[in-house]
N, C-alpha and C positions, 0 to 999 in steps of 0.2 A: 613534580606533581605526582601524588601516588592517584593509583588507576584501579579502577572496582568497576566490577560489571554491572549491568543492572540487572541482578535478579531477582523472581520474586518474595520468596520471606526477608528481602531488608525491607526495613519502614519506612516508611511514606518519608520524615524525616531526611531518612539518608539518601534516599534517590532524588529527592531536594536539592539535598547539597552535591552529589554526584553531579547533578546534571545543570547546576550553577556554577561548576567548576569546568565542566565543560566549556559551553557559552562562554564565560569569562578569557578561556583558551583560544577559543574562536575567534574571541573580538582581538586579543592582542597579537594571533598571527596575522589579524588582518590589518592589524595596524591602527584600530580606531580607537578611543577614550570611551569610558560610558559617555559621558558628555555628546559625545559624537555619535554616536549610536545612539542614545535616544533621541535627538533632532533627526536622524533620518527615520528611524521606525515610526516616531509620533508618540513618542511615550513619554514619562519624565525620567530626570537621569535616575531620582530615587527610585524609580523603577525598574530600570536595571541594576542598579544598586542590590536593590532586595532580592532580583531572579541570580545575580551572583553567588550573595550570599545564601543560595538557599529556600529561602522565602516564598511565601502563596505568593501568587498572581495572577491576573485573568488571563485565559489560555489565550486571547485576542492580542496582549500585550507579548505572550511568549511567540505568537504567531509572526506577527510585524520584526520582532525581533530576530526570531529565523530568515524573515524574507531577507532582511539587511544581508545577513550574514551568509547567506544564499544555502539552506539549511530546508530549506520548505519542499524543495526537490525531494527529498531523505524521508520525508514523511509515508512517501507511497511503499518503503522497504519495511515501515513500522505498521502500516496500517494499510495491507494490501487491499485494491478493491474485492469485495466478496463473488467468488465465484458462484457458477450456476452449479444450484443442488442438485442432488443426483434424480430425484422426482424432474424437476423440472428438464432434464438432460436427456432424460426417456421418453418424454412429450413429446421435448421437442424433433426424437430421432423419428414421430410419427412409424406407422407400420411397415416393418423390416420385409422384407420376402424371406419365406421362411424355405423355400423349396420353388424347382423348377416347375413351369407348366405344360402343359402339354396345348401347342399348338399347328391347327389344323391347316394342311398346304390350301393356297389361295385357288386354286382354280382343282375343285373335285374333279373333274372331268378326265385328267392326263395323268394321274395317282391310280395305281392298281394294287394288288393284291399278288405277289407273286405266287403263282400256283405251283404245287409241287409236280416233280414231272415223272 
């Protein structure tokens, strides 16, 4: 099976078939038929049919099809959750101390002034 990355300038097209050829790879080292694979995902087998070859399909159907294939894991490496922006990062560090302060001993009374001698 020849191997192509997915990058952006190929056409919609070929990341299609890239990634029908995948899945397809998927399902036969797991050992299942499309037949098979569509009765556990819920889909039809022409369904997998079509995501093999290439083919549109409703991401619902490619989703179910991942889960079979235990693939749905793999999704958080493609579509990491969105970090906190840098605005809101600053917020939230609330007011930094920017310098020491100057604080006065608890009992004035035993605190003096050393006089020079």
């Amino acid at each position: 099976m020849k191997s192509m990355n997915f990058i952006s300038p190929a056409s919609d097209e070929s990341l299609l078939s890239e990634l029908g050829e995948r899945l397809a790879h998927m399902r036969i080292e797991a050992g299942v038929t499309q037949g098979g694979l569509a009765e556990k995902a819920g889909v039809g087998k022409r369904t997998v049919e079509r995501m093999e070859a290439g083919g549109s399909v409703q991401l619902v159907s490619l989703l179910r099809v991942m889960r079979v294939l235990g693939l749905v894991e793999r999704l958080d490496s493609v579509l990491p959750a969105p970090g906190a922006s840098p605005m809101a990062l600053l917020k939230a560090r609330g007011k930094e101390r920017r310098r020491a302060s100057r604080k006065s001993p608890a009992d004035h009374s035993t605190w003096k002034w050393e006089e020079p001698a």
